[in-house]
Every structure is written in C-alpha cells, then in structure tokens.
DOMIKOL-842472 format. One record per residue: residue in three letters; residue number from 0; y negated, x, z of N, C-alpha, C in turn. Coordinates in pm, 1 decimal. Layout:
# residues N
REC  type  seq       n_Y       n_X       n_Z      ca_Y      ca_X      ca_Z       c_Y       c_X       c_Z
REC   ALA  NUM         Y         X         Z         Y         X         Z         Y         X         Z
...
//
This chain:
# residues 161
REC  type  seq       n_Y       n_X       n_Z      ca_Y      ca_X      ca_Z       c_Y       c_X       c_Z
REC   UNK    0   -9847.9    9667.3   13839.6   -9961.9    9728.1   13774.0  -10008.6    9637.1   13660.3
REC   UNK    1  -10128.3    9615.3   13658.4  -10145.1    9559.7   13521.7  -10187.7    9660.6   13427.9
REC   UNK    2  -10139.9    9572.2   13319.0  -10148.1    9719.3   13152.5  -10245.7    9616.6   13098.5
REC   UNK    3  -10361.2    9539.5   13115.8  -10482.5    9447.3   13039.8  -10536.0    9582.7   12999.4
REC   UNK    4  -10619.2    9603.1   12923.5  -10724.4    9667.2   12867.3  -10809.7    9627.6   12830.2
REC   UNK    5  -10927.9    9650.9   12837.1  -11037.3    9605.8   12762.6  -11127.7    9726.1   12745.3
REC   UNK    6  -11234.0    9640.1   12632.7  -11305.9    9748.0   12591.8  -11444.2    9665.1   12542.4
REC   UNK    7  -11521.5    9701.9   12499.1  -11667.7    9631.1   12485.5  -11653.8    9508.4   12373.3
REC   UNK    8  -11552.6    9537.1   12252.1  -11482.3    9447.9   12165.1  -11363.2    9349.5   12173.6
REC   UNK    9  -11300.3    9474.8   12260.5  -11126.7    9373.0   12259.0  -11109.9    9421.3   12356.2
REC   UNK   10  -10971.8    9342.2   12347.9  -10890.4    9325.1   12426.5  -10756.0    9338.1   12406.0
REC   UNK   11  -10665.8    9429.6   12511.5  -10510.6    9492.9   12457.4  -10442.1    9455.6   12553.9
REC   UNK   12  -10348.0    9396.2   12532.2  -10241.0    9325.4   12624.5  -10124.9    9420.7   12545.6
REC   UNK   13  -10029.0    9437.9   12644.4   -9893.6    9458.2   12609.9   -9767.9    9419.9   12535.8
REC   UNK   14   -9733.1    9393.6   12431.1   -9637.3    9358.9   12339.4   -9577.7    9273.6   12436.9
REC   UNK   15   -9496.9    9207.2   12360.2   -9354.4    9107.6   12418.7   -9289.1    9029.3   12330.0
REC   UNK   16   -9153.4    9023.5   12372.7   -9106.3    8901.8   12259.3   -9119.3    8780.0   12171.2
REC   UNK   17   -9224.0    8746.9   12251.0   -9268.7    8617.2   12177.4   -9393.0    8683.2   12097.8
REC   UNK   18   -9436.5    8824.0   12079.0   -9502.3    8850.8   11976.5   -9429.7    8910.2   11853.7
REC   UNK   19   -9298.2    8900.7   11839.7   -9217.6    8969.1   11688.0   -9300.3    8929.6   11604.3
REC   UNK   20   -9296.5    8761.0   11581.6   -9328.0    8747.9   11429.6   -9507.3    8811.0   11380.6
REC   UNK   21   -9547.6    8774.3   11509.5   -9710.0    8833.1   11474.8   -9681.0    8959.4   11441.8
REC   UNK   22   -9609.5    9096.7   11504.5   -9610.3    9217.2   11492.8   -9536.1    9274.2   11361.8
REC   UNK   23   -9434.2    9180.3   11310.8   -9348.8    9220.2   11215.5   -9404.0    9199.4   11086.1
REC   UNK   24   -9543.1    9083.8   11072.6   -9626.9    9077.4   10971.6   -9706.8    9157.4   10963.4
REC   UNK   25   -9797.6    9217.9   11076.5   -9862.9    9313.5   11066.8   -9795.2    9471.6   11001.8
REC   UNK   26   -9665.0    9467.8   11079.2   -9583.5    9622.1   11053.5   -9549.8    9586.5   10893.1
REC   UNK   27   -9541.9    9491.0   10844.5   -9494.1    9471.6   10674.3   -9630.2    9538.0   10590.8
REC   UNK   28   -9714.0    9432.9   10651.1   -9864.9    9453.9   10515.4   -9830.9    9585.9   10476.9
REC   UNK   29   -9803.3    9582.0   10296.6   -9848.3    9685.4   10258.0   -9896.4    9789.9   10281.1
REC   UNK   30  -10059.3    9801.8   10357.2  -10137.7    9871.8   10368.9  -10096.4    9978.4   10534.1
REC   UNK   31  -10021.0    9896.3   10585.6   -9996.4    9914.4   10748.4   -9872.6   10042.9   10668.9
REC   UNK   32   -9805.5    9953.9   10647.0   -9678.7    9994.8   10624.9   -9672.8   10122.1   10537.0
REC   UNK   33   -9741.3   10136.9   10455.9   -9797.1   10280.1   10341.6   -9736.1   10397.8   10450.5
REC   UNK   34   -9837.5   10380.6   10548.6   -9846.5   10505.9   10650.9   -9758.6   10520.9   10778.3
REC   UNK   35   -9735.6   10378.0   10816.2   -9638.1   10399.8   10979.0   -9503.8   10389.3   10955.0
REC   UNK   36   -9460.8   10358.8   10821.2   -9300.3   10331.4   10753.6   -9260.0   10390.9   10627.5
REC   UNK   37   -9344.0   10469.7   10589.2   -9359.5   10552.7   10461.4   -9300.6   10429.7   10350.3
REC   UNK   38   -9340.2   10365.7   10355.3   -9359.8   10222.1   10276.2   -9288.4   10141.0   10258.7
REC   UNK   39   -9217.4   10165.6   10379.2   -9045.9   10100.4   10395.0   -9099.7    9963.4   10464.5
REC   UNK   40   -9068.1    9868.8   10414.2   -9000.2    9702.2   10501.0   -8946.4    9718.7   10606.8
REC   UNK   41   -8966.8    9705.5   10722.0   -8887.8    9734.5   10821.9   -8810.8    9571.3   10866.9
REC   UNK   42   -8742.6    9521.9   10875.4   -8642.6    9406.9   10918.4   -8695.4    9324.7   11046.6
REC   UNK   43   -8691.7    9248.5   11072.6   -8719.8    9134.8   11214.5   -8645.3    9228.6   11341.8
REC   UNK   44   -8490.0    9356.2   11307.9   -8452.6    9321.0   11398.9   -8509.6    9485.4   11420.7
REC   UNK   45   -8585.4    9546.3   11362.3   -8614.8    9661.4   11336.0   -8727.9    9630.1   11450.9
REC   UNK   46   -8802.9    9542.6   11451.2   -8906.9    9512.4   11495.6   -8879.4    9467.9   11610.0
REC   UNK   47   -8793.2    9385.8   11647.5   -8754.5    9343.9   11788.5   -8736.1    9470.8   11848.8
REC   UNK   48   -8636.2    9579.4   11772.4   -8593.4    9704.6   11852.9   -8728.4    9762.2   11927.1
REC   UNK   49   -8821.4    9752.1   11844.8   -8948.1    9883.9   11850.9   -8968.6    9790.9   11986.3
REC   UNK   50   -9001.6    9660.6   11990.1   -9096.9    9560.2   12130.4   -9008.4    9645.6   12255.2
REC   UNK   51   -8874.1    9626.1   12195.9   -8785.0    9610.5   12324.9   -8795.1    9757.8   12396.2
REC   UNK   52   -8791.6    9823.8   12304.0   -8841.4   10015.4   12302.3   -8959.3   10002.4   12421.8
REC   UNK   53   -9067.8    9948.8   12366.2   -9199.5    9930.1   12454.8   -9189.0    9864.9   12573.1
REC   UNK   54   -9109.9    9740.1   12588.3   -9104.0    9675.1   12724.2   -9055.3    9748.6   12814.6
REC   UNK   55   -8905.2    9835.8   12713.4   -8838.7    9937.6   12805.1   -8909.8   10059.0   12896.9
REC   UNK   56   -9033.4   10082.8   12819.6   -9160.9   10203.6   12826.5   -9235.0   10186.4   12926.3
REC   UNK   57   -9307.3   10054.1   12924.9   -9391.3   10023.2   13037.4   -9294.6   10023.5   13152.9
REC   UNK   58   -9174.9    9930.7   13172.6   -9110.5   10032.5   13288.3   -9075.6   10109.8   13345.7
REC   UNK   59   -9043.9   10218.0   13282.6   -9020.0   10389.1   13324.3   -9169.8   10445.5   13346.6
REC   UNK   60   -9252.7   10401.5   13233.6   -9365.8   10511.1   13254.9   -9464.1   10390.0   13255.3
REC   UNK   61   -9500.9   10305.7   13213.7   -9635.5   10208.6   13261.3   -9703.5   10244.4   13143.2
REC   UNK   62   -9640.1   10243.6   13038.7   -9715.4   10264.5   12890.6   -9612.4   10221.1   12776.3
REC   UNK   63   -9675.4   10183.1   12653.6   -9598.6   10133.1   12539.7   -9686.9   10114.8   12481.6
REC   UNK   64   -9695.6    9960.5   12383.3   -9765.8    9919.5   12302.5   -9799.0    9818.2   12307.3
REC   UNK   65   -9981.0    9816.0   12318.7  -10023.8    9690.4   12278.1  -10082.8    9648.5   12153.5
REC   UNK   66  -10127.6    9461.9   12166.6  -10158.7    9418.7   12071.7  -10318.3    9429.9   12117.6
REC   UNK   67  -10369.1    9457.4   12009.4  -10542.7    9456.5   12037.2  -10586.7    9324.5   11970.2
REC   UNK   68  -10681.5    9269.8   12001.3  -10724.1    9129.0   11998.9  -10859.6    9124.1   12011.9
REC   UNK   69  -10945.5    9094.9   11909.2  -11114.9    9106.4   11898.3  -11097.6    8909.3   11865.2
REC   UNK   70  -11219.4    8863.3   11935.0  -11218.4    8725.6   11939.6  -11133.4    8666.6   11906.4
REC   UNK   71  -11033.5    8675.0   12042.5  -10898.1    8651.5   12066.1  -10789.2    8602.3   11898.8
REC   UNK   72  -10839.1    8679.9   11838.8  -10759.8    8696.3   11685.3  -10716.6    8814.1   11708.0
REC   UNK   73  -10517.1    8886.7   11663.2  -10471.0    8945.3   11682.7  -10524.8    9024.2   11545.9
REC   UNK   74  -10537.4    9144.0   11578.1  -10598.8    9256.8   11434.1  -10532.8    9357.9   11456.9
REC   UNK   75  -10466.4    9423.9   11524.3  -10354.6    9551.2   11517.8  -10301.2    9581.1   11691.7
REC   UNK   76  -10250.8    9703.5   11703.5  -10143.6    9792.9   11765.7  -10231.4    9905.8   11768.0
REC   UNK   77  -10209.2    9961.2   11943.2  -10227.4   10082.3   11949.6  -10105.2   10090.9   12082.4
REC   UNK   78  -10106.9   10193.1   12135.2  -10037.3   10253.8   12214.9   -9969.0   10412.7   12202.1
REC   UNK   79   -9854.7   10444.6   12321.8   -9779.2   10540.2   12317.0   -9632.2   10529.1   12280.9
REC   UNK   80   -9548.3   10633.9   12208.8   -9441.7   10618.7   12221.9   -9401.9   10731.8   12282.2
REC   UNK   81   -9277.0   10694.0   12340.7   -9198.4   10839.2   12410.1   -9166.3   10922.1   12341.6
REC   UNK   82   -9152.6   11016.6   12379.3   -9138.2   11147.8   12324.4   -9110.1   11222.3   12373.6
REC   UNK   83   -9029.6   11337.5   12375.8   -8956.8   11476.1   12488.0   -9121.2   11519.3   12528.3
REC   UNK   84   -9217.4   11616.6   12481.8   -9282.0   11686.2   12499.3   -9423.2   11625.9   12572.9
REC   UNK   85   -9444.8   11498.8   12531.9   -9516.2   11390.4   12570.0   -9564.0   11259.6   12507.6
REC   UNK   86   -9627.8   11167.9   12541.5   -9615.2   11001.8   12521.3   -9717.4   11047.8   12361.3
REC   UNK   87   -9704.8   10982.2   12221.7   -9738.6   11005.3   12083.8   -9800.7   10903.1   12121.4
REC   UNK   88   -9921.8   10911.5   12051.8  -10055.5   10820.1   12045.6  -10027.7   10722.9   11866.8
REC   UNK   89  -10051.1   10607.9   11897.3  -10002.1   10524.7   11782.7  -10071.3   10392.4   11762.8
REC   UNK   90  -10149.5   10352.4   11663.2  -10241.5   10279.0   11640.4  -10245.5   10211.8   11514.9
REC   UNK   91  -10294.8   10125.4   11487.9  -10306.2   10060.2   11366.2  -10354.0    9923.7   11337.8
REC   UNK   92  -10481.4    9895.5   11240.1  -10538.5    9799.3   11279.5  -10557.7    9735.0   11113.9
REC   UNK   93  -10547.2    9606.0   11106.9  -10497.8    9500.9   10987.9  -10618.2    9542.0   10897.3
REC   UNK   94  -10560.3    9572.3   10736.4  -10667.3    9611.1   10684.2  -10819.3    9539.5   10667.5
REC   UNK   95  -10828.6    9390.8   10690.8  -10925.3    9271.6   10663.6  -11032.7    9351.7   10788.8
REC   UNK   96  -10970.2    9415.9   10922.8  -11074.5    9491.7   10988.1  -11128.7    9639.5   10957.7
REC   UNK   97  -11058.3    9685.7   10917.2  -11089.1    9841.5   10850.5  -11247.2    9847.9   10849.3
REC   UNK   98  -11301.3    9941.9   10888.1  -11420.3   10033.8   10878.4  -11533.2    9963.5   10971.6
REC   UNK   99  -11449.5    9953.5   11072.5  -11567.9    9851.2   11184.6  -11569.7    9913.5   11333.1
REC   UNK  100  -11469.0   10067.2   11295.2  -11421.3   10147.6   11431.3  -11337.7   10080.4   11549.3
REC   UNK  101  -11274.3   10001.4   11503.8  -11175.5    9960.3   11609.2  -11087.3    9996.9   11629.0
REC   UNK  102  -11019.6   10073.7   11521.9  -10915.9   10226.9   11541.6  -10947.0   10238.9   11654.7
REC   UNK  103  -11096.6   10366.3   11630.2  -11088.0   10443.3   11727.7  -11097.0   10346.9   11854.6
REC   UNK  104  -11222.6   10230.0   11887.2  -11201.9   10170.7   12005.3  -11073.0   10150.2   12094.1
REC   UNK  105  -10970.5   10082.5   12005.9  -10870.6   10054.4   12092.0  -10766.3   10204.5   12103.0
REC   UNK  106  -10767.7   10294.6   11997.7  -10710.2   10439.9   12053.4  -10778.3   10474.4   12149.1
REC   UNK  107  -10886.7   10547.5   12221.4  -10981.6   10559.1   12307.1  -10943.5   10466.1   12411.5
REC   UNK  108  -10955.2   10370.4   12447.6  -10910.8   10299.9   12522.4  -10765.7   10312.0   12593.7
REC   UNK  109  -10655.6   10343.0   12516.4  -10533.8   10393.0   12508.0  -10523.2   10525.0   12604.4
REC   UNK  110  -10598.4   10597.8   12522.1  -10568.1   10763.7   12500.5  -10644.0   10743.5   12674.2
REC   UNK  111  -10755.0   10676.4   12682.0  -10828.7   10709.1   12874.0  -10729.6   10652.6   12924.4
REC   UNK  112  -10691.1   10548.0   12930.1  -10582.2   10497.3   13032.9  -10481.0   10602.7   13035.1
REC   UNK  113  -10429.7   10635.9   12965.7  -10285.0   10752.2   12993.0  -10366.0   10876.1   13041.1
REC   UNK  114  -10459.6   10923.6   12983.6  -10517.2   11056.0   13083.6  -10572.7   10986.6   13212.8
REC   UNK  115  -10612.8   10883.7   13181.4  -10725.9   10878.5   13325.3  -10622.3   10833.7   13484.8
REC   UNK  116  -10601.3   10695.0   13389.5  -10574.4   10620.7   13494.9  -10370.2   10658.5   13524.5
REC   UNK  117  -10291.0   10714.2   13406.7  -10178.0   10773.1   13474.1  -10154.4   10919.8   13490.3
REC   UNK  118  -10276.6   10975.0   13468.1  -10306.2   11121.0   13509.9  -10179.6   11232.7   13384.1
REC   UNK  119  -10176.9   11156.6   13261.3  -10068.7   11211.6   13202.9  -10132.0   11345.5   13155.0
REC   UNK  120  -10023.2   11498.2   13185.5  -10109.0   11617.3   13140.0  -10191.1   11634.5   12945.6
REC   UNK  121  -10080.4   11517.9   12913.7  -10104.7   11581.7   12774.2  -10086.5   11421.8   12637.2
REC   UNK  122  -10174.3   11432.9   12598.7  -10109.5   11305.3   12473.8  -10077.7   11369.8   12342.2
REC   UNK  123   -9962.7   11353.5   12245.1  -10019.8   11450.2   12128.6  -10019.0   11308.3   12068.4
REC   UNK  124  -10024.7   11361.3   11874.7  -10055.6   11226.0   11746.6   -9964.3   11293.5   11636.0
REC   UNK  125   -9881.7   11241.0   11592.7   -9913.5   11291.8   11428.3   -9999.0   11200.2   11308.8
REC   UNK  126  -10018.9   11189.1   11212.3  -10088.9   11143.4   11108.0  -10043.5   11225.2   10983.8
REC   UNK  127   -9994.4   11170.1   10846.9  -10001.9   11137.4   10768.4  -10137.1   11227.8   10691.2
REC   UNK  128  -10129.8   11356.0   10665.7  -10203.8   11447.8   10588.1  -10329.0   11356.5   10466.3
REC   UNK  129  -10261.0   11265.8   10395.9  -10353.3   11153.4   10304.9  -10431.4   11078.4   10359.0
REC   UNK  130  -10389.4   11034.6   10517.2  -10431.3   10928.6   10595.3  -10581.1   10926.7   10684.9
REC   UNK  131  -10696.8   10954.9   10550.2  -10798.2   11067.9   10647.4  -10861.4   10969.2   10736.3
REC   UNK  132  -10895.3   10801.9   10716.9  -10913.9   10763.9   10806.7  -10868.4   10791.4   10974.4
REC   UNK  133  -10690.2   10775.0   10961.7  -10656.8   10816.2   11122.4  -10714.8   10962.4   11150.5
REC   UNK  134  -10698.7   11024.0   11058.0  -10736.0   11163.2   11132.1  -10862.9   11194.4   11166.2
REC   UNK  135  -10960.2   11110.7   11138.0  -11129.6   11100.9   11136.5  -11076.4   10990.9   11309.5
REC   UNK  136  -11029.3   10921.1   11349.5  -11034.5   10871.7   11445.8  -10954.1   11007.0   11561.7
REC   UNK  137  -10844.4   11022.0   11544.9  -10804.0   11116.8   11611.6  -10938.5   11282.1   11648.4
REC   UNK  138  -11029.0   11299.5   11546.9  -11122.7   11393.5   11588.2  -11212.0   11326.9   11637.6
REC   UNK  139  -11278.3   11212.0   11598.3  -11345.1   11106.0   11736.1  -11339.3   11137.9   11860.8
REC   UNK  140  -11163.4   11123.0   11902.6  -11117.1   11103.2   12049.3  -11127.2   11289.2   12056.4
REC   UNK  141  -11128.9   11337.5   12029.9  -11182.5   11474.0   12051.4  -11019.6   11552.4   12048.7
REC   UNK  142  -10902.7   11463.6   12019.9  -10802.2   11558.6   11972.1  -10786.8   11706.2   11883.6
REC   UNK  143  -10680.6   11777.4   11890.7  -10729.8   11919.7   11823.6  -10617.6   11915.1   11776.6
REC   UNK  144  -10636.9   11972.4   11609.2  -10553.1   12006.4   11532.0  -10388.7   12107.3   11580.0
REC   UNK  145  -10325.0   12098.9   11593.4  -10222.0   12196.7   11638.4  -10100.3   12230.2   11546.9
REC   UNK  146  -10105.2   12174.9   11465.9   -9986.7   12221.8   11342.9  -10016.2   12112.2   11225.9
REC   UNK  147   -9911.1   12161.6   11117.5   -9883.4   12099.1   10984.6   -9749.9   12135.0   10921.5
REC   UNK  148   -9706.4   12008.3   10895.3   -9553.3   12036.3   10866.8   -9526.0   11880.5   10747.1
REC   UNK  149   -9401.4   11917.8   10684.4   -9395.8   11864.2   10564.3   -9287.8   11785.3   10633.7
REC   UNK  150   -9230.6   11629.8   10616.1   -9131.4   11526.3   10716.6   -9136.3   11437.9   10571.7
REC   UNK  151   -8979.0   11440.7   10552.5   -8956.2   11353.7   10477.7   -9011.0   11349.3   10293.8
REC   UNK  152   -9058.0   11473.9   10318.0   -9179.1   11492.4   10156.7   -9310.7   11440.0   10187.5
REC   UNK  153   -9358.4   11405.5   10347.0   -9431.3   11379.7   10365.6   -9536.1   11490.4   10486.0
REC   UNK  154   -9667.8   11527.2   10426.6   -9735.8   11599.7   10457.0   -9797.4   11541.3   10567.3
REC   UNK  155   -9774.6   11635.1   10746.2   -9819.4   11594.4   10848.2   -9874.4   11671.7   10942.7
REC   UNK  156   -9994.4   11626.3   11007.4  -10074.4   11683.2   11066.0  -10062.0   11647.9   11242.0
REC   UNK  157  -10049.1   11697.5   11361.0   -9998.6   11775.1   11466.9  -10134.4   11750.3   11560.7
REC   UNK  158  -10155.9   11638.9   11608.4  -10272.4   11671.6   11752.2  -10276.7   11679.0   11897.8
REC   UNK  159  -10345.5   11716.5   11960.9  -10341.9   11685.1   12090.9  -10420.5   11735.1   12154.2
REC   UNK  160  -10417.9   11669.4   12315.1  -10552.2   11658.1   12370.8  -10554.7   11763.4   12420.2
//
C-alpha cells in the first residue's frame, strides 16, 4: 500500500529512521513541545521509540505518522496513534508556519485517508483546553466535542468524528 499523501500544498510521507534528528528538533521547539510534551524535552531515544511505535503502526493497521513537507521543506507531523477505542488524530506544525492553515490541511488529509480510504468507524483527538488554535482546526474537520477532563493538571478537551 502506499501511505504518500498529498494535498494542494504538501506533501506527507511516512516517518522513518533516518528522520529522528529532523523529528526530535521539531518535537523539542519550545513552542511544539508547550502542548504535545507538557513542556518536557523528550530524549533522541524517546523519539526513536515514538518512529519505531509508527513504523510498528503502519504495519498492523496502515497508519502512523507522517512528516508533512510544503516545498519539499519539512514543517511538521500529523497522523494517528493507537489507541484501545480508536486511532487519536495528532498533528503539529513548526511555529515559523503557524497561521497559514496547514494544521488543518495536513489533519484533513489524515483524518480522509483513515475514514475514507481505510474505512476506519471512528477517529477521536484530544487537545490541550489553552491550545485554541488545535481546537479551531479540530472544529474545521467537523470533529465534535465529547468530553473534558483534567490529565496531569492539565485541562483537556475529548473529540471525535
């Protein structure tokens, strides 16, 4: 199967090992990191784990995480992670692109391939209650609010399709 994606901007290829160091700079920035690590540094080998997580993903289920790529310059991560109940929608794009909608592009892109093209019944999200950008992309993709719960001292909001 191929996992290419595209979209009218970019382009999402699938993680791999020889992308750590690109991904582990992106997962550091400050700004990334605020919200997907509750502002934690995550380690090289922290980061290898997550790829290897994803390579492991696309084999069982034909989904994980890619790198999104607008004139073939790497600018963030979207994808799914596993989950008991169903595959978590997960995105994130380098702040130097912020407010140009490529969130939502490459989520959207994501979120159709797993409904469309692997017929999955259900995607959910969480987000980060402060984080109103993601959650302005998550109501984009036409996700629906479904709970709120407090993780870690951290206030979180519950979507799905």
């Amino acid at each position: 199967m191929n996992f290419i994606l595209t979209t009218e901007r970019l382009h999402l290829q699938p993680c791999g090992a020889e992308d750590l160091m690109r991904l582990h700079r992106l997962w550091t920035n400050q700004h990334i990191r605020y919200f997907l690590f509750d502002e934690r540094i995550i380690s090289e080998d922290e980061a290898r784990s997550f790829i290897q997580a994803s390579l492991d993903s696309f084999n069982r289920h034909n989904y994980g995480l890619w790198l999104v790529y607008c004139q073939n310059q790497c600018i963030g991560f979207a994808g799914f992670l596993d989950a008991e109940e169903a595959p978590n929608l997960i995105y994130g794009i380098h702040p130097d692109c912020w407010g140009q909608g490529y969130a939502t592009e490459a989520a959207r892109a994501v979120l159709t391939y797993g409904l469309e093209t692997l017929s999955l019944p259900r995607v959910n999200a969480d987000v980060d209650e402060p984080n109103t950008a993601s959650v302005r992309v998550l109501q984009k993709l036409g996700m629906k609010q479904v709970g709120h719960a407090t993780v870690n001292h951290h206030p979180l909001l519950y979507f799905t399709t």
